[in-house]
N, CA, C and O atoms as a CHARMM CRD file, in Angstrom:
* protein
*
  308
    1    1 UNK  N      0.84200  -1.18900   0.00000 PROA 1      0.00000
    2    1 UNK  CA     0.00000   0.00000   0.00000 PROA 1      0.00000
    3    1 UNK  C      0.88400   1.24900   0.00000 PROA 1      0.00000
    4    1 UNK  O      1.97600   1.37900   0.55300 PROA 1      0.00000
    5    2 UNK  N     -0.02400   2.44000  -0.96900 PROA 2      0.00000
    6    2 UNK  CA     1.07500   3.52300  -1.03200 PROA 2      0.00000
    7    2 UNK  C      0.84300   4.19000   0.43200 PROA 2      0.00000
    8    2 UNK  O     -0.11800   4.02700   1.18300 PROA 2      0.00000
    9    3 UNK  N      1.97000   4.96500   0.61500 PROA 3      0.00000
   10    3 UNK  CA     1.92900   6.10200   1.90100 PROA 3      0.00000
   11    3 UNK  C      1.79100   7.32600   1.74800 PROA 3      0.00000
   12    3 UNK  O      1.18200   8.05200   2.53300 PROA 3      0.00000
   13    4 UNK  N      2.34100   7.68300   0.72300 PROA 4      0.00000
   14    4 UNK  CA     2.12700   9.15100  -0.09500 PROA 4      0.00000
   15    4 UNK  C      1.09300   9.42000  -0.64700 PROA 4      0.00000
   16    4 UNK  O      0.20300   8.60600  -0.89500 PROA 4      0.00000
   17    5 UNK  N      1.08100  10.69000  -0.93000 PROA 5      0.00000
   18    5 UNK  CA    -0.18600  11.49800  -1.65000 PROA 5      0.00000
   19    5 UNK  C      0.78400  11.73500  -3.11800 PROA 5      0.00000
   20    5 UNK  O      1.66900  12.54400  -3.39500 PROA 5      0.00000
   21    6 UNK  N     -0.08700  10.21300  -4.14300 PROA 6      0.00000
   22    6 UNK  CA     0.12800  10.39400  -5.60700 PROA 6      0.00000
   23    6 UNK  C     -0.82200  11.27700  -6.25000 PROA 6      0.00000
   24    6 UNK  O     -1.78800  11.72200  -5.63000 PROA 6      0.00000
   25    7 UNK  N     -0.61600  11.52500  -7.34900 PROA 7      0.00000
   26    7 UNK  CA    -1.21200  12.05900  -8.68300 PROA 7      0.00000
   27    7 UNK  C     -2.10400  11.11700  -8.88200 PROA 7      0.00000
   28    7 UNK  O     -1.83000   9.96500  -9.21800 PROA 7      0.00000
   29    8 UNK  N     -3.76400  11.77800  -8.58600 PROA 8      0.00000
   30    8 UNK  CA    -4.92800  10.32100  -8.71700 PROA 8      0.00000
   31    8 UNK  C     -5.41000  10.04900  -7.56200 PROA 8      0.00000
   32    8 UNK  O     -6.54100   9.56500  -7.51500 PROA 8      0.00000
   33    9 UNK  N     -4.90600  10.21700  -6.73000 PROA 9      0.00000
   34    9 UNK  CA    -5.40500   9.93100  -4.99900 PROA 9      0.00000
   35    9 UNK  C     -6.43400  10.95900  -4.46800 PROA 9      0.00000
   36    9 UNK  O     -6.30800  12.17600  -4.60400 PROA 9      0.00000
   37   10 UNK  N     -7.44000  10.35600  -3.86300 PROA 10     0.00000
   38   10 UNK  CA    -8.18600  11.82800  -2.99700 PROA 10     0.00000
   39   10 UNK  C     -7.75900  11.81200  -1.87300 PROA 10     0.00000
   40   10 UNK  O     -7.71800  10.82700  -1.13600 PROA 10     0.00000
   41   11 UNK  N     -7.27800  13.26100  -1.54900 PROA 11     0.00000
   42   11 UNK  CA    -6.84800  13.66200   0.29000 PROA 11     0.00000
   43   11 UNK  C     -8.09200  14.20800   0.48200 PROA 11     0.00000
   44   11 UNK  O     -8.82600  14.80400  -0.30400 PROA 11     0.00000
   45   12 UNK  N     -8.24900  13.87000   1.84200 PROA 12     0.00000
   46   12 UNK  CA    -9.16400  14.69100   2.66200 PROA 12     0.00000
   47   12 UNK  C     -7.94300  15.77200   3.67900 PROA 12     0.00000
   48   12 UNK  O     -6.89600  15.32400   4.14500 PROA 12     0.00000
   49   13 UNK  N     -8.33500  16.97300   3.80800 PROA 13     0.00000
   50   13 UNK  CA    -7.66000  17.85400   4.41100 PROA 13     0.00000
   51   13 UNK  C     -8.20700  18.68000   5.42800 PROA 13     0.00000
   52   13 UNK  O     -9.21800  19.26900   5.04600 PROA 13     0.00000
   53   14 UNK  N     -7.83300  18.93900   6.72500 PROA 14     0.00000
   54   14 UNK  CA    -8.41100  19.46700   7.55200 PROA 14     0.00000
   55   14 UNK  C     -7.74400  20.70000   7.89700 PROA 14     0.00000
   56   14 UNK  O     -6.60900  20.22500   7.94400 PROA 14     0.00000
   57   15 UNK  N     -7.56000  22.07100   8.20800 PROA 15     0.00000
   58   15 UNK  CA    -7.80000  23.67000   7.82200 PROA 15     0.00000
   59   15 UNK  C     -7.16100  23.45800   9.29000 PROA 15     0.00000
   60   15 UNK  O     -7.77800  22.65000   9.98300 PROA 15     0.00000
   61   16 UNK  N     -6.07100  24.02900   9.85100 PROA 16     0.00000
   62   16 UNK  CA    -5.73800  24.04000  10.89800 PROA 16     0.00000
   63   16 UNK  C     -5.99200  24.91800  11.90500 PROA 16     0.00000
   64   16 UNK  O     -5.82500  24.67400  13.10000 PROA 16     0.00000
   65   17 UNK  N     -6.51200  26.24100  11.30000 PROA 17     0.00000
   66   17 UNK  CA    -7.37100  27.24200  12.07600 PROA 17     0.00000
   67   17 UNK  C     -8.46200  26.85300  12.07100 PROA 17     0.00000
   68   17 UNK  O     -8.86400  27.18600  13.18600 PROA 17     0.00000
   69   18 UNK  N     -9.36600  26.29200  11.51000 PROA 18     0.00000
   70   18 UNK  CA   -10.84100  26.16100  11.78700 PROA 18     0.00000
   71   18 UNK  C    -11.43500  24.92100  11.85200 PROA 18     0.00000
   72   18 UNK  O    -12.62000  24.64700  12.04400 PROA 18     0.00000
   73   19 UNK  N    -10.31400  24.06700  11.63600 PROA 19     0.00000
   74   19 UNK  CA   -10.85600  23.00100  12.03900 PROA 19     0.00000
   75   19 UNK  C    -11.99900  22.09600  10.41900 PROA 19     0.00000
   76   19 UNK  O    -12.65800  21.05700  10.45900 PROA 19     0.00000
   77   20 UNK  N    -11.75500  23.16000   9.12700 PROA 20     0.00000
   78   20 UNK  CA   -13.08600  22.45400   8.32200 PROA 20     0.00000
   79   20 UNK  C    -12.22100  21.94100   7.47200 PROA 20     0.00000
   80   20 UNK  O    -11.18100  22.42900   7.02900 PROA 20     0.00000
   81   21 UNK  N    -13.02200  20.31500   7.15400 PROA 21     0.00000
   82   21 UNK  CA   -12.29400  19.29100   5.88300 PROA 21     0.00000
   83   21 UNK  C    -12.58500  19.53600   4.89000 PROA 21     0.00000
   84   21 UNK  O    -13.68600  20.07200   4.76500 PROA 21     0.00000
   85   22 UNK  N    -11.95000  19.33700   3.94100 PROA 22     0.00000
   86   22 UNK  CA   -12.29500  19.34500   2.39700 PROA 22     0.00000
   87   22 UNK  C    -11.59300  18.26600   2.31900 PROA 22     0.00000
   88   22 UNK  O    -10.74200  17.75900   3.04900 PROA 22     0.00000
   89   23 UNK  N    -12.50600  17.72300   0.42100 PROA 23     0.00000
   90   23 UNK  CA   -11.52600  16.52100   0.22000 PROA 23     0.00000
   91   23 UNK  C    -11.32400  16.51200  -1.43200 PROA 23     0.00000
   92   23 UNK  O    -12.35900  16.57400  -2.09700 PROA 23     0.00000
   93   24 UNK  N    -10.33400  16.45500  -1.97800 PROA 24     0.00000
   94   24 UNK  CA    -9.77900  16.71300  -3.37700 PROA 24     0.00000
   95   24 UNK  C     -9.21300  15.87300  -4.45300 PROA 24     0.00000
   96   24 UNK  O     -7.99300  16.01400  -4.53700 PROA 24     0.00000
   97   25 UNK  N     -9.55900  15.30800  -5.03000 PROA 25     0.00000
   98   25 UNK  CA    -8.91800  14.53100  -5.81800 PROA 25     0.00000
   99   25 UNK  C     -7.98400  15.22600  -6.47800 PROA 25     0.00000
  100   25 UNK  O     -8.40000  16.24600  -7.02800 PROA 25     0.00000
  101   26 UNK  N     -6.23200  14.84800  -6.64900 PROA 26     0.00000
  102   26 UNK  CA    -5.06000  15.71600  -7.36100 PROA 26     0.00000
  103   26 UNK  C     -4.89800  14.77400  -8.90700 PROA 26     0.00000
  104   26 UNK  O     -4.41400  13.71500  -9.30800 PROA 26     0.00000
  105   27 UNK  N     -5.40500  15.56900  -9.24500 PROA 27     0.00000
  106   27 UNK  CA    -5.38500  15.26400 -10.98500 PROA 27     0.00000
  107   27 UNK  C     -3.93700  15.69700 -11.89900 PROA 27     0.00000
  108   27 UNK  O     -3.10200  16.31300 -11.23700 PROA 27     0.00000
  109   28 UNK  N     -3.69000  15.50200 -12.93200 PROA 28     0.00000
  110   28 UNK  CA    -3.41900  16.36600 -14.06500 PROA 28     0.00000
  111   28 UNK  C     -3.93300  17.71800 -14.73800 PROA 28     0.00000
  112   28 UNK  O     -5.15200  17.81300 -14.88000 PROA 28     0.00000
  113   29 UNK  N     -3.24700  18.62000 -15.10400 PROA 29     0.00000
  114   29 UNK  CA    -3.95900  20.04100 -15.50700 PROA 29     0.00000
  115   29 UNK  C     -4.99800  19.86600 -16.38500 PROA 29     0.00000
  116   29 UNK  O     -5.95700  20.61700 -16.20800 PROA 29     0.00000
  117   30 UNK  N     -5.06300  19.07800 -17.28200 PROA 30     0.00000
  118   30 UNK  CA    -6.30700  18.93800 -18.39200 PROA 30     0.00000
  119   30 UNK  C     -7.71400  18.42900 -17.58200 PROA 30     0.00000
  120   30 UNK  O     -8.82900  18.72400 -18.01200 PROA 30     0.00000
  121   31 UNK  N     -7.50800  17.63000 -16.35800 PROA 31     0.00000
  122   31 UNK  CA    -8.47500  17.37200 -15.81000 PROA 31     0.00000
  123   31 UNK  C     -9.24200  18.31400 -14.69600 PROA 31     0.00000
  124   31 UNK  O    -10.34400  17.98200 -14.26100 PROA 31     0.00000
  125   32 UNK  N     -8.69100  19.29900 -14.34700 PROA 32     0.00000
  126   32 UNK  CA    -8.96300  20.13600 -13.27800 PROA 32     0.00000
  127   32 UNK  C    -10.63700  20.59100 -13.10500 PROA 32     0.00000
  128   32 UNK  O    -11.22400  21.15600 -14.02900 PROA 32     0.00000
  129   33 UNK  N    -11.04300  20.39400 -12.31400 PROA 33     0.00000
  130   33 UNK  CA   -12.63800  21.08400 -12.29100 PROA 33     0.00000
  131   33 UNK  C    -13.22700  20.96400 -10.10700 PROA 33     0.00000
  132   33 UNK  O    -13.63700  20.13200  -9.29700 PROA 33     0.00000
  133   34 UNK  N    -12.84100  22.46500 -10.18600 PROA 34     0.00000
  134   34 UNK  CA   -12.26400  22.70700  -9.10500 PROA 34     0.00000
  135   34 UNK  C    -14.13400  22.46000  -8.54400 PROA 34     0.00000
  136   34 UNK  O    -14.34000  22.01700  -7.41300 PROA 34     0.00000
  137   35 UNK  N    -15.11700  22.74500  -9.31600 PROA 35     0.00000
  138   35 UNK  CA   -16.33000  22.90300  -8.27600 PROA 35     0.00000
  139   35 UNK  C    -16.66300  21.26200  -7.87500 PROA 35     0.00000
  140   35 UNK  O    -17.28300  20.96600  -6.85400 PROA 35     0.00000
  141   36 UNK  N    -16.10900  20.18600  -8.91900 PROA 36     0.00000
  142   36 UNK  CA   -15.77100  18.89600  -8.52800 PROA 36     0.00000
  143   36 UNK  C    -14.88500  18.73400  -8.00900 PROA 36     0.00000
  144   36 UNK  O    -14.08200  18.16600  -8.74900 PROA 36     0.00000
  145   37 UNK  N    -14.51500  18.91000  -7.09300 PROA 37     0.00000
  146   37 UNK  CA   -13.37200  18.25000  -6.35700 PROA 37     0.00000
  147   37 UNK  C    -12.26300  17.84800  -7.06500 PROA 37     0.00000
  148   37 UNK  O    -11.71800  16.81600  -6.67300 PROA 37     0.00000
  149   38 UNK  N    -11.69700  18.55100  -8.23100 PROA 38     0.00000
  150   38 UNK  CA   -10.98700  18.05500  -8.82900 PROA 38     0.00000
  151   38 UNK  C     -9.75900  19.05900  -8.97400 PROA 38     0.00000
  152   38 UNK  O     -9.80800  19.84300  -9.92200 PROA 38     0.00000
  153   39 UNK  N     -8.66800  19.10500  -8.12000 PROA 39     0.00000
  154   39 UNK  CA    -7.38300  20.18500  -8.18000 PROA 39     0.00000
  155   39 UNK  C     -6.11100  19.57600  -9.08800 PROA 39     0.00000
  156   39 UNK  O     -5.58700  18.46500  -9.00900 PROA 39     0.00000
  157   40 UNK  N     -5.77200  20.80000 -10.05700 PROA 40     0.00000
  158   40 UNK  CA    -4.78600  20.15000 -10.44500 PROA 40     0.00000
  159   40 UNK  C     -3.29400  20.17800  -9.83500 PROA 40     0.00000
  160   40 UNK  O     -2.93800  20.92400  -8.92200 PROA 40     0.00000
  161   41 UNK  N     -2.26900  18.98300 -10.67500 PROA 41     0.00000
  162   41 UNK  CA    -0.97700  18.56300  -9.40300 PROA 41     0.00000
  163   41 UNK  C     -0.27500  20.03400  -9.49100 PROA 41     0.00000
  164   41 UNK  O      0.29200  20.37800  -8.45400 PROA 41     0.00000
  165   42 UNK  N     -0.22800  21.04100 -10.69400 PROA 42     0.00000
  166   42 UNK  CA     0.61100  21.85300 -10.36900 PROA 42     0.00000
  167   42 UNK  C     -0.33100  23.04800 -10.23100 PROA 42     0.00000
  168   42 UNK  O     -0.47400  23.86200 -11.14400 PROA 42     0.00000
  169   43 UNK  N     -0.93600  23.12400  -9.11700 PROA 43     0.00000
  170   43 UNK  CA    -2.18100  24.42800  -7.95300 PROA 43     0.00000
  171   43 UNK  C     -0.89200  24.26400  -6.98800 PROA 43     0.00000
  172   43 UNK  O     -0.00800  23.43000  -6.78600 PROA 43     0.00000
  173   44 UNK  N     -1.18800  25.21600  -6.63000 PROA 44     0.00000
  174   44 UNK  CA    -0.71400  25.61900  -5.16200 PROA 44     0.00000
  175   44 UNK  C     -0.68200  23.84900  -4.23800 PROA 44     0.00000
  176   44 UNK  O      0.16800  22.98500  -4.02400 PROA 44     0.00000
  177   45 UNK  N     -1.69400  23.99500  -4.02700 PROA 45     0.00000
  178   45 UNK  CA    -2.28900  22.99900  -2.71500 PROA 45     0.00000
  179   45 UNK  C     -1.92400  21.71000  -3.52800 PROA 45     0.00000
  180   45 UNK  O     -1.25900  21.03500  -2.74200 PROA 45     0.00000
  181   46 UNK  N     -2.00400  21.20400  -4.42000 PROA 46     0.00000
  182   46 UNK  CA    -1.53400  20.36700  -5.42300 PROA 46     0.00000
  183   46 UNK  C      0.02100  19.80300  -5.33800 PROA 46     0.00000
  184   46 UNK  O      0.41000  18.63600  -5.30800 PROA 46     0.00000
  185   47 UNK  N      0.83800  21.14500  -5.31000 PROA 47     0.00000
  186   47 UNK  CA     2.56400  21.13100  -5.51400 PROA 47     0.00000
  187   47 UNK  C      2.91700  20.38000  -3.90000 PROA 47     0.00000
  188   47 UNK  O      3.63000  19.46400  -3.49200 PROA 47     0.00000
  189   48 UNK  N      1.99200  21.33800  -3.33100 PROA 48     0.00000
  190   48 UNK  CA     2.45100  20.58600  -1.55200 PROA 48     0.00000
  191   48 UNK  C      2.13400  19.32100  -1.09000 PROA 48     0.00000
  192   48 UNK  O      2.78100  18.62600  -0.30600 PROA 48     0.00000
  193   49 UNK  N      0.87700  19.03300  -1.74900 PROA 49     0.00000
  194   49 UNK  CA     0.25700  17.42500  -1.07700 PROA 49     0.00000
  195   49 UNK  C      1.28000  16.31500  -1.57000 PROA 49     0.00000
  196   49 UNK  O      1.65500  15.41700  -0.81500 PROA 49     0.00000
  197   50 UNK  N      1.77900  16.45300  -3.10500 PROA 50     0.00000
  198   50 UNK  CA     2.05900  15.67800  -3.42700 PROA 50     0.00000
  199   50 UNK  C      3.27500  14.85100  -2.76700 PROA 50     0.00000
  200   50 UNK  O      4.16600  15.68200  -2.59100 PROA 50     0.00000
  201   51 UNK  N      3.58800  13.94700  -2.44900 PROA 51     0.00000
  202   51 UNK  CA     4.74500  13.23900  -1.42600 PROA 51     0.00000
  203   51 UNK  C      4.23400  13.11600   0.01300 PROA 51     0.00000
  204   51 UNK  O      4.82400  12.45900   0.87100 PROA 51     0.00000
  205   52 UNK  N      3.03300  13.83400   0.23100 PROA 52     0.00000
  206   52 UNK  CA     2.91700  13.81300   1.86200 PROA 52     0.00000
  207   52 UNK  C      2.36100  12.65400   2.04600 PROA 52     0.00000
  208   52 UNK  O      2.14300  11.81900   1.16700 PROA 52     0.00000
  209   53 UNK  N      2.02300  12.53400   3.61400 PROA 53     0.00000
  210   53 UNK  CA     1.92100  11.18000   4.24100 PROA 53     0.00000
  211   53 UNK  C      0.43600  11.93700   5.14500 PROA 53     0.00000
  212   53 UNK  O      0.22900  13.10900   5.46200 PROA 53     0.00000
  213   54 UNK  N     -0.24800  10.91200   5.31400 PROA 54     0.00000
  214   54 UNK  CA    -1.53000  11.07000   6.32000 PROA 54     0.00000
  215   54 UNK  C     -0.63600  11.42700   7.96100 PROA 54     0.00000
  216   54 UNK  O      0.38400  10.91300   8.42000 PROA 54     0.00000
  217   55 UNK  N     -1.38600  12.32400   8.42000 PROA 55     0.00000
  218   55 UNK  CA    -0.82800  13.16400   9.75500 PROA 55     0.00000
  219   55 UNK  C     -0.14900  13.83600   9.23800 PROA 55     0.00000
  220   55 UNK  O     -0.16900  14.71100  10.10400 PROA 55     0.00000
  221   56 UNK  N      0.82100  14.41500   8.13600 PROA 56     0.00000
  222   56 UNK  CA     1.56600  15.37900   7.88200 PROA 56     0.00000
  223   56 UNK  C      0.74100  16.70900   7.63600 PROA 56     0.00000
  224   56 UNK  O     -0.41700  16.55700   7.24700 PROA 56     0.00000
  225   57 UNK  N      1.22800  18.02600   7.82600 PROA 57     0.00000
  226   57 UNK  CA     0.58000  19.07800   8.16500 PROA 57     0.00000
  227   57 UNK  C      1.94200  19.98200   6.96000 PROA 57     0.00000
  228   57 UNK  O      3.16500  19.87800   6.86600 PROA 57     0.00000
  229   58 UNK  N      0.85900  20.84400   6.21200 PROA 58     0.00000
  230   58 UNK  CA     1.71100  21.47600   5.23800 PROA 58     0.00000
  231   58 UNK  C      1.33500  22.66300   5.19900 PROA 58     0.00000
  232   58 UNK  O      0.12900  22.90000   5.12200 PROA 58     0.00000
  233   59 UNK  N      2.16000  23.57000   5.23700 PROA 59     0.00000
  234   59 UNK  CA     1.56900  25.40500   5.03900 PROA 59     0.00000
  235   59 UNK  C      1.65300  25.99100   3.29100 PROA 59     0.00000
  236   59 UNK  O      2.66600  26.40200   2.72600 PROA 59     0.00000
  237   60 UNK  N      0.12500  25.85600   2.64900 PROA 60     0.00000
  238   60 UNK  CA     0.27400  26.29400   1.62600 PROA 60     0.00000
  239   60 UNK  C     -0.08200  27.78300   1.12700 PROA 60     0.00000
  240   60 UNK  O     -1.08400  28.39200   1.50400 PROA 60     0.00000
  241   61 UNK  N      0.97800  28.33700   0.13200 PROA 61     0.00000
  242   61 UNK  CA     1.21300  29.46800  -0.28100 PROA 61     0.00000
  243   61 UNK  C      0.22400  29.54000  -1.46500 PROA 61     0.00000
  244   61 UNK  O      0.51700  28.90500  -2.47800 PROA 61     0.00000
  245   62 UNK  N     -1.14500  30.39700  -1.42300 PROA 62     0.00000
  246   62 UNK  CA    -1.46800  30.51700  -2.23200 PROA 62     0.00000
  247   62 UNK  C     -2.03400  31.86700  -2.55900 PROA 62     0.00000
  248   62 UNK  O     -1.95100  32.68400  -1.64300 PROA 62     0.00000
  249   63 UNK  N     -2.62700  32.29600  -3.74500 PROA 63     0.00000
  250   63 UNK  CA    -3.10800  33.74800  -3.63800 PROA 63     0.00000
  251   63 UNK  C     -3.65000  34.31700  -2.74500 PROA 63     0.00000
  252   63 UNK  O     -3.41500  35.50900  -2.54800 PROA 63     0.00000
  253   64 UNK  N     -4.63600  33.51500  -1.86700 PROA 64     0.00000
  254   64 UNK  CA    -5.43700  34.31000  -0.83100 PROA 64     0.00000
  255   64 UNK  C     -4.74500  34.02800   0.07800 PROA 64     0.00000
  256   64 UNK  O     -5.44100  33.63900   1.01600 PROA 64     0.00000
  257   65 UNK  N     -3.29600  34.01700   0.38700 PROA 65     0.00000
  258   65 UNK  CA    -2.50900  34.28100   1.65900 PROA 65     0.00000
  259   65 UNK  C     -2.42900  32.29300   1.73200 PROA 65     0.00000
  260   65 UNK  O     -2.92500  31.42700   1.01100 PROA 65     0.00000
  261   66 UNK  N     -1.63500  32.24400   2.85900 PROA 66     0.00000
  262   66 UNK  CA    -1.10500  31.31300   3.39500 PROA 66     0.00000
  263   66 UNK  C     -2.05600  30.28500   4.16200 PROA 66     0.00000
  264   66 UNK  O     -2.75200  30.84800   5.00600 PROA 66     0.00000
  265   67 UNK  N     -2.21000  29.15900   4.08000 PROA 67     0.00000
  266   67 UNK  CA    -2.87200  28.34200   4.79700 PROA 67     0.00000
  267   67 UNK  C     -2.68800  27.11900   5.49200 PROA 67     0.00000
  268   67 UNK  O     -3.08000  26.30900   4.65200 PROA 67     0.00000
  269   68 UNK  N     -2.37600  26.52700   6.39400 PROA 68     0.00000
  270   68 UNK  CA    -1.94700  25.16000   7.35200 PROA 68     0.00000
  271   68 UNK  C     -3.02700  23.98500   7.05600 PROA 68     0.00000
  272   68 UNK  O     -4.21100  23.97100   7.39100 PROA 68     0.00000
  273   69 UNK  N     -2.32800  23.04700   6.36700 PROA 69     0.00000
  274   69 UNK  CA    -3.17300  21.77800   6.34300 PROA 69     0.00000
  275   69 UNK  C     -2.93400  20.51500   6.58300 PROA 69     0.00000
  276   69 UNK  O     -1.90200  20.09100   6.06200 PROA 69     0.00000
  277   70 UNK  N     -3.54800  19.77400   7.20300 PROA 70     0.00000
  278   70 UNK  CA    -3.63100  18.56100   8.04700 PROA 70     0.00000
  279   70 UNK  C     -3.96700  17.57900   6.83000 PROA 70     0.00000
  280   70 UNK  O     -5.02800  17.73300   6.22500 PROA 70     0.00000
  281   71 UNK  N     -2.81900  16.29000   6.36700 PROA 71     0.00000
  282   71 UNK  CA    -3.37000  15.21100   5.71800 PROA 71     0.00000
  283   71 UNK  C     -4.34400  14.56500   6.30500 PROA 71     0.00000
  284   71 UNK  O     -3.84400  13.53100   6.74700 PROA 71     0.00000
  285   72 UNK  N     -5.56200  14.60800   6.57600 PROA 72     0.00000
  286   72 UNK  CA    -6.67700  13.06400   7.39500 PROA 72     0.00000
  287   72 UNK  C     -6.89800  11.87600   6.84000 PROA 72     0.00000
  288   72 UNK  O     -7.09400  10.93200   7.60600 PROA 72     0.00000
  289   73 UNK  N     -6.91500  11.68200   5.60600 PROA 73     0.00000
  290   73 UNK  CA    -6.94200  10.71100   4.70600 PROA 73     0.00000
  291   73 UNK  C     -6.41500  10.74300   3.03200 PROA 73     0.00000
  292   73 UNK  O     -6.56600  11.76500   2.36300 PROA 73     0.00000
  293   74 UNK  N     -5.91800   9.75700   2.58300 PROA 74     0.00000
  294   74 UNK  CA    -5.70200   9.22900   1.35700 PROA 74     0.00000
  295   74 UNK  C     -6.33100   8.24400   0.93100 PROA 74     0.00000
  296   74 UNK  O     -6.23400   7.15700   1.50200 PROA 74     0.00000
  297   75 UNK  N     -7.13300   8.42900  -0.20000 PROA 75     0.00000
  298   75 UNK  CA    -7.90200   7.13300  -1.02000 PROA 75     0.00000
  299   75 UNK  C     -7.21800   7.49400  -2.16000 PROA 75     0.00000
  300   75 UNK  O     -7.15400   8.53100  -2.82000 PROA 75     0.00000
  301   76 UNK  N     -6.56500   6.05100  -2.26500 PROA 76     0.00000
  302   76 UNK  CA    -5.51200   5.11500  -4.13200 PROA 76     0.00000
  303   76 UNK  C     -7.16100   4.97200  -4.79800 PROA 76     0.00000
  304   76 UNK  O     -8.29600   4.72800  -4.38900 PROA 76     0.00000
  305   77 UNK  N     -6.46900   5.29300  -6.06700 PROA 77     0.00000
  306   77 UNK  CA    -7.25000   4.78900  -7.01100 PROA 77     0.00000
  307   77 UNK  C     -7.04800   3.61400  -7.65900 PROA 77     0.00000
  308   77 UNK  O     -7.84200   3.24100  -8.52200 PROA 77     0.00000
């Protein structure tokens, strides 16, 4: 079983100030369709997940300022 967050996997992510999950499938750029849950690998939040491990916590840099996120889960496709 993988440990990392591949290209194809959905993370669920939990917001370290507020405590709220989201969960994202990290695609390829041609596939992206953000109101589906669908982020692509090179987004912001995309560049960081990729390699992480469930419990790892990552601070991502994105246009609307900076944000802390909690891996909670990985589902392989």
């Amino acid at each position: 079983m993988l440990a990392e967050v591949p290209v194809g996997a959905t993370v669920t992510l939990e917001n370290e100030d507020d405590g709220v999950r989201t969960t994202y499938q990290i695609v390829g750029p041609d596939e992206t369709d953000t109101k589906g849950g669908k982020i692509s690998v090179e987004s912001p939040i995309g560049r960081a997940l990729v390699g992480r491990r469930k419990g790892e916590s990552v601070c991502v840099k994105r246009p609307k300022g900076e944000v802390d996120l909690t891996v909670v889960a990985i589902k392989y496709v």
